[in-house]
C-alpha positions, -999 to 999 in steps of 0.1 A, spaced: 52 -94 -235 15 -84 -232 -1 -80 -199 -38 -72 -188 -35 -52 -164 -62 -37 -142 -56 -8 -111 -77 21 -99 -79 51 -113 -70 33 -151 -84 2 -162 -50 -1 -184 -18 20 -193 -35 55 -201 -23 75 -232 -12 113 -225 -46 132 -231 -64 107 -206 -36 110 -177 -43 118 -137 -19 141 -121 -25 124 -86 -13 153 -64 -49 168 -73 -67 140 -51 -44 153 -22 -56 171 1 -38 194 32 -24 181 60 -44 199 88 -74 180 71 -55 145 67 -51 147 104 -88 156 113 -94 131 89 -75 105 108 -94 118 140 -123 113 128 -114 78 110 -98 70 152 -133 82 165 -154 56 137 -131 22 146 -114 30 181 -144 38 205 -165 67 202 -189 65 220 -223 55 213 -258 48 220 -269 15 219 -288 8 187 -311 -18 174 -289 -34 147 -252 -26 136 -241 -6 115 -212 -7 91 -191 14 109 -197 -14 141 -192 -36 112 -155 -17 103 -146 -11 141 -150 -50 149 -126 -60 114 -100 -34 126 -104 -44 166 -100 -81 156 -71 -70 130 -49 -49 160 -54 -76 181 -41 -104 163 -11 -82 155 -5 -86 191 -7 -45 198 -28 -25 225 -64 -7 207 -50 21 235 -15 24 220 -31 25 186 -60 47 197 -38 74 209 -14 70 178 -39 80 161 -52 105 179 -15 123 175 -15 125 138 23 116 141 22 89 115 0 108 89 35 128 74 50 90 65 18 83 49 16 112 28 55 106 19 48 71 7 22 86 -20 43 117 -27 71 90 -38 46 65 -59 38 101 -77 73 111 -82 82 77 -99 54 81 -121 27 59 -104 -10 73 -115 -37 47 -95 -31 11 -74 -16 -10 -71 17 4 -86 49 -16 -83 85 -15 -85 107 -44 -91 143 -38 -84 168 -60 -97 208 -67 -76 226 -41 -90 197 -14 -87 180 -12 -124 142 -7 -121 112 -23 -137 74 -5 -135 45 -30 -131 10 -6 -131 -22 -20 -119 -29 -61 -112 -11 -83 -130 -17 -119 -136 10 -141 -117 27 -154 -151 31 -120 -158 47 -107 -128 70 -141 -125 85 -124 -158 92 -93 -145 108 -112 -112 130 -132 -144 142 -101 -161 149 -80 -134 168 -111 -116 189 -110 -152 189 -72 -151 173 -77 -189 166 -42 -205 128 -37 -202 115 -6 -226 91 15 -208 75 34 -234 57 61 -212 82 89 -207 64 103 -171 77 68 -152 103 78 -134 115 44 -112 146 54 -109 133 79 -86 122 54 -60 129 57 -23 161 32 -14 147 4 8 159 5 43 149 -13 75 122 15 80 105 4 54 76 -33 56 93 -55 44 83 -92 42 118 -111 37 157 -98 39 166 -62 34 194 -82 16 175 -104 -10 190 -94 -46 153 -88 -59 130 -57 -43 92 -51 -50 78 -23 -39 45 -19 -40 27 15 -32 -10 3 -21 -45 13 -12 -62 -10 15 -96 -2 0 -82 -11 -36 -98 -40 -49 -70 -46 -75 -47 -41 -46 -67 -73 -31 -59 -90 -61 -23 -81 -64 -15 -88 -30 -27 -126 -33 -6 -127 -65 27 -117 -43 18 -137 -14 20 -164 -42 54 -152 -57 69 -148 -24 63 -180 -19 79 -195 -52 108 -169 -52 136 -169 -25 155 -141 -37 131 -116 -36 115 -95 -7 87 -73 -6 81 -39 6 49 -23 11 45 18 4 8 31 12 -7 53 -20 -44 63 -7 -69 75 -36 -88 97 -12 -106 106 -36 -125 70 -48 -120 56 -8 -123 79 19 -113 52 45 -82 45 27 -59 71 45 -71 62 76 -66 27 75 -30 32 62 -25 54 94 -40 24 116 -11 4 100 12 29 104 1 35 140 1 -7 143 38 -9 130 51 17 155 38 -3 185 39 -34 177 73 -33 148 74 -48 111 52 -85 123 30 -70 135 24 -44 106 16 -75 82 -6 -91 102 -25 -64 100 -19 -59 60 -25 -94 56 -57 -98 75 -69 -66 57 -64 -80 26 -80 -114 37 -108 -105 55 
């Protein structure tokens, strides 16, 4: 089955000499959290003199004040979240995990099939493409992955902490590890809003995976969504996701 596939980071499956380790783009905690203090100053209120135009960071406050919102959650609640750093450590273990399973740039995806077997889908896939993974993992199909560092097995089981648009039940899991600033990730997340639509057996489960490195916002954003999930529970989480991705 050939694919084109396009995600940060690789424009298509890399060969060995040309691989990523994506722990690199990490950085520590103590500056993830004044990162995210600083990201809570730029959208949620810090104060400012009035200007003669906006700017884009009025620009970015406005998208993420009309985006909390409509998710039905308090720009206080979320304001303070943020200002706690408490949500920055499930973050940070949502990228840890795409690493560990092998995932190098965004979007990368997971399809698990009823009884548990795994299939890797790297970068934006066309629709057709991705309906054939749904098909072989929904007949558990044996589906060679010919890059020895993909380790899907390793994936974090789904649970009812996780985002998850449909049942925790439905036989058919994808679980996509994402960057909000990702433009493949824009594409890919129209193409599942599309096979969610067409598949009733499947659910959906988003995992944040920020590349720091290529967008600085990224983190930040995925800690807004973190902070918008804990106030406001899994609804209100996509809303947010969604309007993100629509804006």
């Amino acid at each position: 089955m050939e694919e084109q596939q396009h995600s940060e980071i690789t424009s298509s499956t890399p060969t060995k000499a040309s691989r990523i380790d994506l722990k690199d783009l990490y950085i520590p905690v103590a500056i993830i959290v004044a990162g995210a203090f600083i990201g809570a100053g730029l959208f949620f209120g810090s104060p400012r003199a009035e200007g003669p135009a906006p700017t884009q960071a009025n620009t970015n406050e406005n998208i993420l004040a009309k985006l909390v919102k409509e998710a039905g959650v308090s720009m206080d609640a979320v304001d303070a979240c943020m200002q706690s750093g408490e949500m920055s450590a499930h973050v940070q273990a949502d990228a840890d995990n795409a690493v560990e399973t092998g995932g190098r740039g965004t979007p990368w995806t997971i399809v698990i099939g009823p009884t548990g077997k795994t299939y890797p889908v790297n970068g934006a896939v066309p629709k057709a493409a991705f309906q054939q993974i749904i098909d072989l993992a929904r007949s558990e199909a044996d589906y060679n992955v010919p890059d020895d560092s993909i380790n899907t097995d390793a994936v974090r089981p789904v649970t009812a902490e996780d985002h998850i648009k449909g049942s925790l039940d439905a036989p058919i899991k994808i679980v996509e590890y994402s960057d909000f600033d990702c433009p493949f990730c824009t594409r890919a997340h129209e193409t599942l809003v599309e096979i969610m639509a067409e598949n009733n057996d499947v659910a959906w489960v988003y995992r944040h995976f920020p590349l720091d490195s290529l967008h600085p916002n990224a983190r930040t954003l995925a800690t807004v969504s973190e902070c918008v999930a804990k106030e406001g529970g899994n609804d209100a989480f996509w809303s947010f996701a969604d309007g993100y991705f629509t804006r």
